[in-house]
C-alpha positions as a Markdown table, in Angstrom:
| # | Residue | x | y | z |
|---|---|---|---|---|
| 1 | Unk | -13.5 | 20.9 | -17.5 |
| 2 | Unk | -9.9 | 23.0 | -17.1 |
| 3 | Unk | -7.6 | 22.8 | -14.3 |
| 4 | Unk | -6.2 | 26.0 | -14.0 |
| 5 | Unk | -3.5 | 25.9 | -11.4 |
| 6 | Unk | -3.0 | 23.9 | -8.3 |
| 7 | Unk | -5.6 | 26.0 | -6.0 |
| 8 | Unk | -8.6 | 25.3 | -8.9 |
| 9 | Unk | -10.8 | 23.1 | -7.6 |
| 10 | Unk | -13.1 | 21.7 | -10.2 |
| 11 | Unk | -16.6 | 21.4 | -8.4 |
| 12 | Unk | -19.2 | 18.7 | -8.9 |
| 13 | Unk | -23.1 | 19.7 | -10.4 |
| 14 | Unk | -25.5 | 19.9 | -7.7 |
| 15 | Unk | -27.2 | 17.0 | -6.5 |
| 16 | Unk | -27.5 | 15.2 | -3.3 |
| 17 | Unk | -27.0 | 16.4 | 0.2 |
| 18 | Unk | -23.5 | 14.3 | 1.1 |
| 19 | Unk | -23.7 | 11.9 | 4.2 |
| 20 | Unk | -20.4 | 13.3 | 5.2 |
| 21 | Unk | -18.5 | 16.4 | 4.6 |
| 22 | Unk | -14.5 | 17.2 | 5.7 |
| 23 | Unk | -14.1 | 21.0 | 4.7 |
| 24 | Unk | -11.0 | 22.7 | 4.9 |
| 25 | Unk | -8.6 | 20.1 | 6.3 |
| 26 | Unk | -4.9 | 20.8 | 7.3 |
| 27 | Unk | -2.6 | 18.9 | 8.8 |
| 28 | Unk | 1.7 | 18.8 | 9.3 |
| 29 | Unk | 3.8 | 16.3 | 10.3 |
| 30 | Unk | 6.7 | 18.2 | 12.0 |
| 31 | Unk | 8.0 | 20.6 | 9.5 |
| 32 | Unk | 6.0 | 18.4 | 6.3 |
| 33 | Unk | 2.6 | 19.6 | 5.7 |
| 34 | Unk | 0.5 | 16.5 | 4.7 |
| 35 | Unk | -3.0 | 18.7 | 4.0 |
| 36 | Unk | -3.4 | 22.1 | 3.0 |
| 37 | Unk | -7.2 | 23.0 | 3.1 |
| 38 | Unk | -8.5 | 19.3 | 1.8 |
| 39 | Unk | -12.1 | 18.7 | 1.3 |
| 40 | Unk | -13.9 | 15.6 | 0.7 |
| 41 | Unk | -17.9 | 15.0 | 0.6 |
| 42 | Unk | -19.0 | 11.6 | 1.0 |
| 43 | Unk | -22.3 | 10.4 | -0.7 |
| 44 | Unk | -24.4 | 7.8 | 1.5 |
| 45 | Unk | -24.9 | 4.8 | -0.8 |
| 46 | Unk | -21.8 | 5.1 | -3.2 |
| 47 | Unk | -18.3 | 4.4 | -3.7 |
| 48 | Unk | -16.2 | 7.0 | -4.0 |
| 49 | Unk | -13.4 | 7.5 | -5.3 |
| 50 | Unk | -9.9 | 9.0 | -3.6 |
| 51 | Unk | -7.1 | 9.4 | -6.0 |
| 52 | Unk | -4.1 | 11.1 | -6.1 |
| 53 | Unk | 0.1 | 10.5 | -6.7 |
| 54 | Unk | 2.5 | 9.5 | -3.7 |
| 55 | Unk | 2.2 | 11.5 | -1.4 |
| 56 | Unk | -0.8 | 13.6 | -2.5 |
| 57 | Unk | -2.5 | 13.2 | 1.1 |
| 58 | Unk | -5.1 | 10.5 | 0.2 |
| 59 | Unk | -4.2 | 8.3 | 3.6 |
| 60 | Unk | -3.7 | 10.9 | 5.7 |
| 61 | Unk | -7.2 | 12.6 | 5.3 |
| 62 | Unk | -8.3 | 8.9 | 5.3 |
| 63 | Unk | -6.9 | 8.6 | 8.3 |
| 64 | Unk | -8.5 | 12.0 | 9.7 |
| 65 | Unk | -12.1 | 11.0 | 9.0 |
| 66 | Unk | -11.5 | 7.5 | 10.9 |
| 67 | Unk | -10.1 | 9.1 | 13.8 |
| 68 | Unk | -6.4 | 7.2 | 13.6 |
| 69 | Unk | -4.9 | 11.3 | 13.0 |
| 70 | Unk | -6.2 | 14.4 | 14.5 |
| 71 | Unk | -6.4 | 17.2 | 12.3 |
| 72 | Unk | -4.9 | 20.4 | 13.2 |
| 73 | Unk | -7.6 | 22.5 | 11.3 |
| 74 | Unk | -10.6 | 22.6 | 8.9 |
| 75 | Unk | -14.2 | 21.0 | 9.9 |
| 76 | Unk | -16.3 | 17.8 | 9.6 |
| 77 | Unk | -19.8 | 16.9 | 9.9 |
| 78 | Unk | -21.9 | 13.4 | 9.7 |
| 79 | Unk | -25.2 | 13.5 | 8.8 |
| 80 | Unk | -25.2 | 17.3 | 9.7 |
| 81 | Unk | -23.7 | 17.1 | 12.7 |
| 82 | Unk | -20.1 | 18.1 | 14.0 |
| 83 | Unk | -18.0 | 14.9 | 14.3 |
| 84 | Unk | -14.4 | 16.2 | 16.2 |
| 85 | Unk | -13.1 | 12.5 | 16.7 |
| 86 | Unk | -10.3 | 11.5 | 18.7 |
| 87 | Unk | -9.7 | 8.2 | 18.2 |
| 88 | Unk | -10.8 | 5.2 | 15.6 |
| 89 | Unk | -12.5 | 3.6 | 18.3 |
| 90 | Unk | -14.8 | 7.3 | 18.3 |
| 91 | Unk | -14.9 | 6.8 | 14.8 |
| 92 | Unk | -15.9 | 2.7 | 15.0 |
| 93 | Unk | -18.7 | 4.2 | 17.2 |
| 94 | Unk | -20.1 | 6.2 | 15.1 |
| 95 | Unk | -20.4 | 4.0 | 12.3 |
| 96 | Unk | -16.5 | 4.7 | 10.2 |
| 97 | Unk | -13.9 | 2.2 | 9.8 |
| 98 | Unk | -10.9 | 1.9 | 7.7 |
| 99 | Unk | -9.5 | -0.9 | 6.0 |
| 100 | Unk | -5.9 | 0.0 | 6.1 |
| 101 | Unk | -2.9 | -0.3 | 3.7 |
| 102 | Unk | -0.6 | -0.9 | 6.4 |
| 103 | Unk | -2.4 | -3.9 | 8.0 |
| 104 | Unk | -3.0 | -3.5 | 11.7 |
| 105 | Unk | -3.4 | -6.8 | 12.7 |
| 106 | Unk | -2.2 | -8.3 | 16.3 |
| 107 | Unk | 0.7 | -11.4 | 15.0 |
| 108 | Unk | 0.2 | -13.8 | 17.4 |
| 109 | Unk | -3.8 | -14.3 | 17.8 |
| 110 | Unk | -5.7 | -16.1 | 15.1 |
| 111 | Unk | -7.8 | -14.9 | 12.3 |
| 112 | Unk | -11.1 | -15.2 | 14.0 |
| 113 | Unk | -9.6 | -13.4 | 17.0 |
| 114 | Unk | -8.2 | -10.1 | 14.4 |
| 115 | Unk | -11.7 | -10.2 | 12.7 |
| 116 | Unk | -13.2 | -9.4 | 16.3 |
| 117 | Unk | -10.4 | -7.7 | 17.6 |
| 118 | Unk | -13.0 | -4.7 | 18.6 |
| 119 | Unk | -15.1 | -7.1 | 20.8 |
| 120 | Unk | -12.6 | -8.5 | 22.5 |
| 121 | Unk | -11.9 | -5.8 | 24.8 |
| 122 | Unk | -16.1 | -5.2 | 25.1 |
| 123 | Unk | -17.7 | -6.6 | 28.7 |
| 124 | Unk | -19.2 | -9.8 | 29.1 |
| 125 | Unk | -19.3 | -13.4 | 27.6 |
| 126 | Unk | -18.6 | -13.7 | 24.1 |
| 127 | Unk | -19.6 | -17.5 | 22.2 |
| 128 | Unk | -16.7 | -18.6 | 20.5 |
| 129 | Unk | -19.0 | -20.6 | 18.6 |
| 130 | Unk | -20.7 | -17.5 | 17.3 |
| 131 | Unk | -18.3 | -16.0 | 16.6 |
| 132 | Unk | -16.8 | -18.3 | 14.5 |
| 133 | Unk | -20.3 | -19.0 | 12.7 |
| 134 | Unk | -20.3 | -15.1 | 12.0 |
| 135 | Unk | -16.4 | -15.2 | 11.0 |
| 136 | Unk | -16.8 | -18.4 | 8.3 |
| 137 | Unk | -20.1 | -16.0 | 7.1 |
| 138 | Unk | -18.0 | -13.1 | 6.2 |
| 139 | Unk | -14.9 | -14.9 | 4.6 |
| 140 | Unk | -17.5 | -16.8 | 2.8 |
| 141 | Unk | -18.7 | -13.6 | 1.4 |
| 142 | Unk | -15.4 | -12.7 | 0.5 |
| 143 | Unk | -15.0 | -16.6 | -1.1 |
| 144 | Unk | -12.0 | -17.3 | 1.3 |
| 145 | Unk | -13.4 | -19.7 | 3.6 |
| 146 | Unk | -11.5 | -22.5 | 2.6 |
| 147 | Unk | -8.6 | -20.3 | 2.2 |
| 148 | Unk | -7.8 | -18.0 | 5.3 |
| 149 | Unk | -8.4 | -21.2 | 8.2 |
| 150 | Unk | -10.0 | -19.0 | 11.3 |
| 151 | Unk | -7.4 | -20.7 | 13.8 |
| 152 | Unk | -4.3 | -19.6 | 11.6 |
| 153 | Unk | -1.9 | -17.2 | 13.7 |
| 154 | Unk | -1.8 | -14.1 | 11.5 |
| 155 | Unk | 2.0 | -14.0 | 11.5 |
| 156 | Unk | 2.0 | -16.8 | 9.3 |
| 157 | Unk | -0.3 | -15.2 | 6.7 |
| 158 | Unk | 0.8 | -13.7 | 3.6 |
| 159 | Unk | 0.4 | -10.2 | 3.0 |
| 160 | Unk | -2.4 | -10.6 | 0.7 |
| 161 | Unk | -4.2 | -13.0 | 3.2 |
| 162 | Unk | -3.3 | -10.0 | 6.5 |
| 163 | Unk | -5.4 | -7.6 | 3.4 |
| 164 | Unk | -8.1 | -10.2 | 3.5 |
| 165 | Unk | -8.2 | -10.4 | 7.2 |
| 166 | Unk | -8.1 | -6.8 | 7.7 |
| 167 | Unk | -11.5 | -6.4 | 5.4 |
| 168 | Unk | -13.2 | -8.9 | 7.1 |
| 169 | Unk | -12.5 | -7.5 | 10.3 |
| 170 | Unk | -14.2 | -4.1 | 8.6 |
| 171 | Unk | -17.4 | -6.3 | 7.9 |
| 172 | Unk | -17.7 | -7.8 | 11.1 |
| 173 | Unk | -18.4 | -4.2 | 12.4 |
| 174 | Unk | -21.1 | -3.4 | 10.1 |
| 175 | Unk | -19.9 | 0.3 | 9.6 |
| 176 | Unk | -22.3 | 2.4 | 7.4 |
| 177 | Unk | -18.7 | 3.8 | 6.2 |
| 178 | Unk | -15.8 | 1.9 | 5.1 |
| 179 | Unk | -12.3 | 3.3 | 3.9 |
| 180 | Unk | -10.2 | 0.8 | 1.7 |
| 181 | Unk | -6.6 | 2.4 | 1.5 |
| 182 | Unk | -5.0 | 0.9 | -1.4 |
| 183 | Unk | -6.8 | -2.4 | -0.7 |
| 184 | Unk | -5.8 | -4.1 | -3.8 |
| 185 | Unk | -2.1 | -3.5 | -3.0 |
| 186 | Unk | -1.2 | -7.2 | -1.9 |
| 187 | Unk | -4.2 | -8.9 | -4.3 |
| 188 | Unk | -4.1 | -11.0 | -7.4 |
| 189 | Unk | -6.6 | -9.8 | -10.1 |
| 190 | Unk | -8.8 | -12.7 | -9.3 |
| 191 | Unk | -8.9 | -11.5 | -5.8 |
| 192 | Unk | -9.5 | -7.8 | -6.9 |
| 193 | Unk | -12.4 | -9.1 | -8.9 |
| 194 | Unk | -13.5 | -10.8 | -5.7 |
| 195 | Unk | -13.2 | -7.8 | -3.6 |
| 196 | Unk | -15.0 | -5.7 | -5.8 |
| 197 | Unk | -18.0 | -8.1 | -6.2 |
| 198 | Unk | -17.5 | -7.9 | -2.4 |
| 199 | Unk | -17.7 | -3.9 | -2.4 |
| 200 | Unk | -20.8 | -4.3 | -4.6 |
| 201 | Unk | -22.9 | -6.1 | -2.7 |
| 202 | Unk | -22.1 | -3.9 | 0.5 |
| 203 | Unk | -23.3 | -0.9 | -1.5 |
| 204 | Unk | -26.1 | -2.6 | -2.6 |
| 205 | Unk | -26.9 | -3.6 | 1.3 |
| 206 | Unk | -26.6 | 0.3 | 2.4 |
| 207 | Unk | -23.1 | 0.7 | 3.4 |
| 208 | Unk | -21.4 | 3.5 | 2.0 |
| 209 | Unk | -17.6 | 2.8 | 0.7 |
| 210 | Unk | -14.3 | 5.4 | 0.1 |
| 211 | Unk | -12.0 | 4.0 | -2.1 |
| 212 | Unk | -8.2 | 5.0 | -2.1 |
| 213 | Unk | -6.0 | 4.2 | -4.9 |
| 214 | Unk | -3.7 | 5.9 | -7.7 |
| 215 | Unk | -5.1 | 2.4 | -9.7 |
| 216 | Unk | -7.1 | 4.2 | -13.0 |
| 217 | Unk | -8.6 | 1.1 | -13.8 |
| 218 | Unk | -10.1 | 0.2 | -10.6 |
| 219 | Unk | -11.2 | 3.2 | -10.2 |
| 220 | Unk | -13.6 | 3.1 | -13.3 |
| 221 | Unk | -14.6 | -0.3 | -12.3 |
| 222 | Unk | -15.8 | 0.5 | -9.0 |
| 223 | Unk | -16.4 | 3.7 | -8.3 |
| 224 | Unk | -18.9 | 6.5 | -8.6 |
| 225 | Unk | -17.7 | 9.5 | -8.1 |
| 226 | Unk | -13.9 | 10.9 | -7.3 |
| 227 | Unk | -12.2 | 13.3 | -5.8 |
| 228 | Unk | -8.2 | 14.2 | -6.9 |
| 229 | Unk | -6.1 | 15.5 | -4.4 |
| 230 | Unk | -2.3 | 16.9 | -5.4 |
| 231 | Unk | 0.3 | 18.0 | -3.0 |
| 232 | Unk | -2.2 | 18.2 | 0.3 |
| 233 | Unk | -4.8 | 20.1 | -1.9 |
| 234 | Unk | -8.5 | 18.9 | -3.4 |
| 235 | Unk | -8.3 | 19.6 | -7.0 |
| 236 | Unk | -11.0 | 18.1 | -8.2 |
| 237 | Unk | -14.5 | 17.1 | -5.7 |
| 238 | Unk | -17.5 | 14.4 | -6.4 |
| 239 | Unk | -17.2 | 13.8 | -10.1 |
| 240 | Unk | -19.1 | 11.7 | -11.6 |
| 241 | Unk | -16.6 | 8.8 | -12.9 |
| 242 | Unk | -19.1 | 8.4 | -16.0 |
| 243 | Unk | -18.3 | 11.5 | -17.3 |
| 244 | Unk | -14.3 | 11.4 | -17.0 |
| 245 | Unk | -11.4 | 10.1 | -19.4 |
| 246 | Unk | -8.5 | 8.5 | -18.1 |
| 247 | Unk | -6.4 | 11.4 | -19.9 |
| 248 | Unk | -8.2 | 13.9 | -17.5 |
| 249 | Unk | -8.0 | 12.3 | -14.5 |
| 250 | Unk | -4.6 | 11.8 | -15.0 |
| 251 | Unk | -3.7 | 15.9 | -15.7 |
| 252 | Unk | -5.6 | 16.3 | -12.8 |
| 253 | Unk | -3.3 | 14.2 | -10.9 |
| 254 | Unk | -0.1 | 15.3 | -11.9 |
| 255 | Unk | -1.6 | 19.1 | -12.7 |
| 256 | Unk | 0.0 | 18.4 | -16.4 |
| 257 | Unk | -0.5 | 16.9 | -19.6 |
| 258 | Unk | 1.0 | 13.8 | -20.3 |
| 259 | Unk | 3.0 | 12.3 | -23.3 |
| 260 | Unk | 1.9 | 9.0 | -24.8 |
| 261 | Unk | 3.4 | 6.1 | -22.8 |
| 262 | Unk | 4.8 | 4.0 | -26.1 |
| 263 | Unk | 5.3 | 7.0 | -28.2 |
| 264 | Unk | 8.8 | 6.6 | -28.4 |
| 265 | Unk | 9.1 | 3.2 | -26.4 |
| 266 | Unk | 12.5 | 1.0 | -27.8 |
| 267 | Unk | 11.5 | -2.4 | -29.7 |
| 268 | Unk | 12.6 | -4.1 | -27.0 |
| 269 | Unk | 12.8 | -7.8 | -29.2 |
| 270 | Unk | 15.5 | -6.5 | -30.4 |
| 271 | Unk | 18.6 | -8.1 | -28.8 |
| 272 | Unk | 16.4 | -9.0 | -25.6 |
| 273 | Unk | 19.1 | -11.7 | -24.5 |
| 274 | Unk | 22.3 | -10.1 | -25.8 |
| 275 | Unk | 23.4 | -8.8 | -22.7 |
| 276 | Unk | 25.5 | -11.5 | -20.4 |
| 277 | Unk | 23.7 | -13.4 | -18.0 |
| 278 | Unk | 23.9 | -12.0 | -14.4 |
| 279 | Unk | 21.5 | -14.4 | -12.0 |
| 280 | Unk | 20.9 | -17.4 | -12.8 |
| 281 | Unk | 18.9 | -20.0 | -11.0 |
| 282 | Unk | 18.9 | -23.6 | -11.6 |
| 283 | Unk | 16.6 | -26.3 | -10.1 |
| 284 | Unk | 15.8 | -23.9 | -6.5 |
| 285 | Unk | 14.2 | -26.0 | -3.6 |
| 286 | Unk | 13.0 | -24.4 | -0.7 |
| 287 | Unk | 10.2 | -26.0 | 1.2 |
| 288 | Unk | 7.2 | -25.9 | 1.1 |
| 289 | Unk | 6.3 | -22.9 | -1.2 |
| 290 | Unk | 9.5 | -23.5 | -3.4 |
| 291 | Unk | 10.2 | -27.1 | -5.1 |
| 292 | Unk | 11.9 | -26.9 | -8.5 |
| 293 | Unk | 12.2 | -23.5 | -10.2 |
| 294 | Unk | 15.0 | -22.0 | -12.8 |
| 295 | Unk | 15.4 | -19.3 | -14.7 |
| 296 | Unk | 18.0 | -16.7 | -16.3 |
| 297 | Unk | 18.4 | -13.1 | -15.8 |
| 298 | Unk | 20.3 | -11.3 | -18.8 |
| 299 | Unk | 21.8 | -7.6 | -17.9 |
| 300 | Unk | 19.0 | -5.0 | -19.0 |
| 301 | Unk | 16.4 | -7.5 | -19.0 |
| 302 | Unk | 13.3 | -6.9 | -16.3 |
| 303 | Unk | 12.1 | -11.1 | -15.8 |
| 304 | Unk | 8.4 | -11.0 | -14.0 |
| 305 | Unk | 7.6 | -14.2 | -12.0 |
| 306 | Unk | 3.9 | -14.8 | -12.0 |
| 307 | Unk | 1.2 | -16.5 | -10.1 |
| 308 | Unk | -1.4 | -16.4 | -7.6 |
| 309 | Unk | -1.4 | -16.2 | -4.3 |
| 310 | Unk | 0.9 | -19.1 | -2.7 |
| 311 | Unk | 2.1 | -20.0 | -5.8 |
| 312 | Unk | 6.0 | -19.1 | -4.2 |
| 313 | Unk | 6.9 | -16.2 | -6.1 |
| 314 | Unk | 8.0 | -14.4 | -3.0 |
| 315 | Unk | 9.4 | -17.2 | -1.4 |
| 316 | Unk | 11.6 | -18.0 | -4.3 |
| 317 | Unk | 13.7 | -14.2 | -4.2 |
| 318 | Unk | 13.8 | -14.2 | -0.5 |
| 319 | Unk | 15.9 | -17.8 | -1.1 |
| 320 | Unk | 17.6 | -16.0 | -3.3 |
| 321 | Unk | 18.3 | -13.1 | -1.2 |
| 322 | Unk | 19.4 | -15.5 | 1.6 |
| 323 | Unk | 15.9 | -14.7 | 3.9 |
| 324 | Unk | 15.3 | -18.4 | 3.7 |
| 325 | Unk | 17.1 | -21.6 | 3.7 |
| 326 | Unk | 17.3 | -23.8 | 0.5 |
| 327 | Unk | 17.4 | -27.2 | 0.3 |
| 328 | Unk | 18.7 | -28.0 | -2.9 |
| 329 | Unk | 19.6 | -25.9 | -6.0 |
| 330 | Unk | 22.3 | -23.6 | -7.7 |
| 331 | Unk | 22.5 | -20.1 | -7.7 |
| 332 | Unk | 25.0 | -18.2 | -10.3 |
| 333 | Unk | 25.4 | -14.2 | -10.2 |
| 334 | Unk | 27.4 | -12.6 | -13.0 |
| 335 | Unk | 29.1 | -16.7 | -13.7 |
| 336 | Unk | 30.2 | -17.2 | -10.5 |
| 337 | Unk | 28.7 | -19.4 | -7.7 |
| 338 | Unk | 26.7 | -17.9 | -5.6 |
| 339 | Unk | 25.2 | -19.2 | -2.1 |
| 340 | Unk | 23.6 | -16.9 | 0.7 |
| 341 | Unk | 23.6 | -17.8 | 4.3 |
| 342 | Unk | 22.2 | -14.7 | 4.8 |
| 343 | Unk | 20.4 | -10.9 | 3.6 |
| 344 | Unk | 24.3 | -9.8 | 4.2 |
| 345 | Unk | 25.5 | -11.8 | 1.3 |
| 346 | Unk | 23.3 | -10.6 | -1.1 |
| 347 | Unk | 24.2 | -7.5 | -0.3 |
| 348 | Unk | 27.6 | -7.7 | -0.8 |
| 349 | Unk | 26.6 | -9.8 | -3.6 |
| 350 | Unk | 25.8 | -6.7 | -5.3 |
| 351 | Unk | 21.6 | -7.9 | -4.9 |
| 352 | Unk | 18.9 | -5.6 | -3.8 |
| 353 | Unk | 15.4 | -6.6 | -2.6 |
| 354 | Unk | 12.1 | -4.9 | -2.2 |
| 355 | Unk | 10.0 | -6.5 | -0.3 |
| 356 | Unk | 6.2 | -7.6 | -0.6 |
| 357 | Unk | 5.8 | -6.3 | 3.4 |
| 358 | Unk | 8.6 | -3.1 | 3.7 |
| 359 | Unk | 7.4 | -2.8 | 7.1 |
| 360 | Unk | 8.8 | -5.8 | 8.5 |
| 361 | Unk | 11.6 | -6.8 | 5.6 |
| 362 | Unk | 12.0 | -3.3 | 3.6 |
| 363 | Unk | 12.2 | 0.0 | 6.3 |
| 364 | Unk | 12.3 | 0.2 | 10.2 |
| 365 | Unk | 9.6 | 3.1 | 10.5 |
| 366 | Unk | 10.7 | 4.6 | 13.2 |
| 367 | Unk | 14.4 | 5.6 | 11.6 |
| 368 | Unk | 14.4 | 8.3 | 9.5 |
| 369 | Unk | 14.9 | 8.7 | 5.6 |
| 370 | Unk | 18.7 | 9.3 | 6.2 |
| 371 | Unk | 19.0 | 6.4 | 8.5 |
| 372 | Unk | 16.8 | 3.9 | 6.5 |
| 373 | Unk | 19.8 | 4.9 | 3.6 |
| 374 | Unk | 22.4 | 4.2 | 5.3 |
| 375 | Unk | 21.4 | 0.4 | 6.6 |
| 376 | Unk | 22.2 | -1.1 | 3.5 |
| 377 | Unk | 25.4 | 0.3 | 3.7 |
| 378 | Unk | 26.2 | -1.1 | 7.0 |
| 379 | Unk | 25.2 | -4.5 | 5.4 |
| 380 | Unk | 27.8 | -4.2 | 2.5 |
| 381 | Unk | 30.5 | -2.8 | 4.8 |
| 382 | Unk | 33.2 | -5.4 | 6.3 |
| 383 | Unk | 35.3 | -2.2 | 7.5 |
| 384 | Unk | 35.5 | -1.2 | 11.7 |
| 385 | Unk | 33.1 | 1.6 | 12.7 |
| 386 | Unk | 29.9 | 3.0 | 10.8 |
| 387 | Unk | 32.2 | 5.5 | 8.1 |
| 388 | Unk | 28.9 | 7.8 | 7.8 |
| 389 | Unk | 30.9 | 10.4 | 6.1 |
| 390 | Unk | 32.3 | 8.8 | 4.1 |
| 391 | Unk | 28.8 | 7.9 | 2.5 |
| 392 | Unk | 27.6 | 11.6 | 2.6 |
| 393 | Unk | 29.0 | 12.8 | -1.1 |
| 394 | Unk | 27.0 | 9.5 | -2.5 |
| 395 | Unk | 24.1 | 10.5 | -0.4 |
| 396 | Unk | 23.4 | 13.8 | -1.5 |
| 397 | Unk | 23.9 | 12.9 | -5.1 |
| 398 | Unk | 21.2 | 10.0 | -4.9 |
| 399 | Unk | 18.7 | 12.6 | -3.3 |
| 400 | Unk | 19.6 | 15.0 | -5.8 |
| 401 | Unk | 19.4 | 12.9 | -8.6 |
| 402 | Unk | 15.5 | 11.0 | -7.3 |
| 403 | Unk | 14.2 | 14.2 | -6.2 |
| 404 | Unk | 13.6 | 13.8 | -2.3 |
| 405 | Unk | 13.6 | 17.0 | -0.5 |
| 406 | Unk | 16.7 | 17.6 | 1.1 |
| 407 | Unk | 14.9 | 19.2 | 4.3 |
| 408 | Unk | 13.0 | 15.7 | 5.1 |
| 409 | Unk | 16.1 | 13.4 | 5.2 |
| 410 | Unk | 15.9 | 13.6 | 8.8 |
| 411 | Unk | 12.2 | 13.0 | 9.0 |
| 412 | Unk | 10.7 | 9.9 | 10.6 |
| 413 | Unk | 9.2 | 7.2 | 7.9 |
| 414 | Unk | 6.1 | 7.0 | 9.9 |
| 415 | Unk | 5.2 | 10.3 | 9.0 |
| 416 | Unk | 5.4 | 9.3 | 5.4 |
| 417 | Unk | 2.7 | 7.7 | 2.6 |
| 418 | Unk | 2.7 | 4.1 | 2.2 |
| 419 | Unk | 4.0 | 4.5 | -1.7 |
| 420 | Unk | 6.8 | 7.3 | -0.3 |
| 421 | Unk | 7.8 | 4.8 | 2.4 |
| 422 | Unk | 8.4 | 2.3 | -0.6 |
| 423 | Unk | 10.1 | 4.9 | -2.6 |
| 424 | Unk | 12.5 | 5.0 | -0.2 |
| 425 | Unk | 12.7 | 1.8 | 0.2 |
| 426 | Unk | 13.9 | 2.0 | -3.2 |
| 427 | Unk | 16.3 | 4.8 | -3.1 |
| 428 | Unk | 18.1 | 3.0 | 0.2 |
| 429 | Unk | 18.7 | 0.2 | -2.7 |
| 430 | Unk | 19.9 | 2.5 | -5.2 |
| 431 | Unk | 22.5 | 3.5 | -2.4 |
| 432 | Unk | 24.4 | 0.2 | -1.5 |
C-alpha cells in the first residue's frame, strides 16, 4: 500500500455490505473548513477505527453521523436508507449515540439522573427504583459500582469519573451504534483495559462501535478496521487493522515518513539534577485528596506524578497553582518562598497550568484564539487598562513560531478540535 498524495485514498478489499455509509462529507466552520469530501463506512458488528492528527476532522464527522452538526454537503445512508438527521436526539432514535470527548453532562443532577438524562424529558411515570436497578447493572458492567455512587452530583466527579458516566449513559440507550471520541482521554490504563473488556462484550452482544483516537496502541487493541482522515480528507477507508504496521499508519497520518523517535535522543542520566532547583514542595496538605506530599523540580527536568484515579495528583498542582487552599506545607519557586492565595499568583509567579478539564479551568470556548491568549496576560498584569498592543509584537511571534494560522486568531474555540483547543491552551501559556 502507497499513499500518493493527500487526495489518494487507499480503498479497502471487497467484503461486506457496510451498515452505515457517510460519502462525500463537507463541512466549514466560518471561514475554517473542518471536512472536505470525508467518507466513512461503518461495518455492523465491529469496531472501527477513526484516526487521524489534531485537527484532522475525526470529531467533527463524529459529530455529523450523531446528529450534534449538520453537514453542509455529501450523503449518508443506514441500512440503505437516506438518514438527513437534525439533531442527536434524531440520531438516538434511530439507533446512534456518541460518547463524547467533551463530556455533556447536566452539573447539578446525580449520576443516575445523567445516565437517563434521555428519559427524563419522555411522558409518563418513570420507577426510580428501576431505574436505579438498571443504572447499578450497567456501572457494574463497566466494574464501577462501588466507585461512581448513583446519588453523587456530577459536578463533584472527576473528569475520568464525568467519562465513565457519559458511557454509561450511551449503554443505558441500547444504541446498535456507539461513537467513543477519545474516550480513553481522562482514564488510567487499568480503566482503559476495563473499557475495552467493556467494548468487547458490547460487540459481542450486536452493538456496533466507532472508535476515535490518535492512540496507535489502542487502536490495535480494539479495533477492526480503520479509517485515516488528514486535513478534512479520508485517506485511507476500512482497513483491516491485522494487516497494518504502526509505521504505515503513522505516514498515513501525517502523509510523511517518520524518523526514528530515539535515533538521536540525548542520554538524558547525564547531569539529570545539575540544573538549580526551581519548585520545590515540601510536606503539601490539602484535604482530603492531598495529605503529605514533596518533591523537587530541577530546571530542564520534566517530573511525572503518577497514580490512579483519586490518588491526588491533580489536586496536588492545583494547590500549587493556588486553585485550592492548603492546609499545611511549604512551597519554594526558584529558592524563594512561595505561597498562592490564588491562580493570579502563580501567574505572576512565573507558573503555568494545563488543566485535566480546559473547559472549565484551561479556555472559555466561547472567546476566540486571540482572546484565550491574552487572559493570561491580564492575570500577570498589575498595570491600569488591558495594554493589548502592547502584547501584539509577542503575539505574532508565538503564532509564528507554533504554527497557528494567522487567519483563525479571531476564530471562536468552539469551532475547534478537542486536542487544538488544548493546543491553545498551551500556546496562551507560552504567552504569559
Amino acid at each position: 500500500m502507497k499513499v500518493e498524495d493527500s487526495e489518494t485514498v487507499v480503498q479497502p478489499q471487497t467484503g461486506p455490505v457496510p451498515m452505515l455509509i457517510a460519502a462525500g462529507i463537507e463541512k466549514a466552520f466560518e471561514r475554517t473548513r473542518a471536512l472536505r469530501a470525508a467518507d466513512l463506512d461503518v461495518y455492523s458488528g465491529e469496531v472501527i477505527g477513526l484516526l487521524g492528527a489534531n485537527g484532522a476532522g475525526k470529531s467533527t464527522l463524529s459529530k455529523i453521523i450523531s446528529g450534534h452538526v449538520t453537514r453542509d454537503a455529501g450523503a449518508i445512508t443506514l441500512n440503505g436508507r437516506p438518514l438527513h438527521l437534525r439533531s442527536a436526539r434524531e440520531a438516538i432514535h434511530h439507533g446512534i449515540t456518541m460518547v463524547m470527548q467533551e463530556t455533556s453532562l447536566a452539573p447539578d443532577l446525580s449520576v443516575l439522573e445523567n445516565i437517563f438524562l434521555a428519559e427524563l424529558g419522555r411522558p409518563g411515570f418513570l420507577s426510580h427504583r428501576e431505574l436505579k436497578r438498571r443504572a447499578e447493572e450497567i456501572l457494574a458492567r463497566l466494574g464501577q459500582r462501588e466507585t461512581l455512587p448513583l446519588d453523587r452530583v456530577v459536578r463533584l466527579l472527576s473528569a475520568a469519573q464525568r467519562q465513565l458516566v457519559e458511557i454509561a449513559k450511551a449503554l443505558a440507550l441500547n444504541s446498535a451504534l456507539i461513537i467513543f471520541d477519545e474516550p480513553t482521554a481522562s482514564l488510567s490504563p487499568p480503566e482503559v483495559e476495563r473499557l475495552f473488556q467493556v467494548m468487547t462484550t458490547l460487540k459481542r452482544s450486536g452493538h456496533t462501535l466507532v472508535f476515535v483516537s490518535h492512540r496507535l496502541e489502542e487502536v490495535f487493541a480494539i479495533t477492526d478496521r480503520v479509517t485515516v482522515m488528514r486535513e478534512g480528507r479520508t485517506v485511507a477507508k476500512s482497513l483491516a487493522t491485522a494487516s497494518l504496521g504502526q509505521a504505515e499508519l503513522i505516514r498515513l497520518m501525517v502523509g510523511q515518513e517518520m524518523k526514528p523517535v530515539f535515533a538521536n535522543r540525548p542520554d538524558r542520566s547525564v547531569g539529570r539534577s545539575s540544573g538549580a532547583m526551581v519548585l520545590e514542595v515540601r510536606n503539601l496538605r490539602s484535604e482530603p485528596a492531598v495529605r503529605d506530599v514533596t518533591f523537587r523540580v530541577h530546571r530542564g527536568e520534566i517530573l511525572g506524578l503518577g497514580g490512579l484515579v483519586g490518588a491526588g495528583r491533580s489536586e496536588t498542582v492545583e494547590a500549587i497553582f493556588g486553585l485550592r487552599p492548603r492546609q499545611h506545607g511549604e512551597l519554594y519557586v526558584d529558592g524563594k518562598p512561595y505561597a498562592p492565595r490564588q491562580a493570579a499568583d502563580a501567574i505572576r509567579a512565573g507558573i503555568g497550568f494545563v488543566a485535566e478539564d480546559r473547559r472549565v479551568q484551561g479556555i472559555v470556548p466561547d472567546f476566540s484564539v486571540r482572546e484565550n491568549l491574552l487572559l493570561g496576560h491580564l492575570a500577570a498584569s498589575r498595570r491600569f487598562g488591558l495594554g493589548y498592543s502592547q502584547r501584539k509584537q509577542k503575539s505574532d511571534e508565538l503564532i509564528e513560531k507554533l504554527g497557528l494560522p494567522a487567519q483563525r486568531l479571531d476564530t471562536n474555540l468552539l469551532n475547534f478540535s478537542g486536542g487544538d483547543a488544548a493546543e491553545n491552551h498551551h500556546r496562551a501559556l507560552a504567552f504569559t
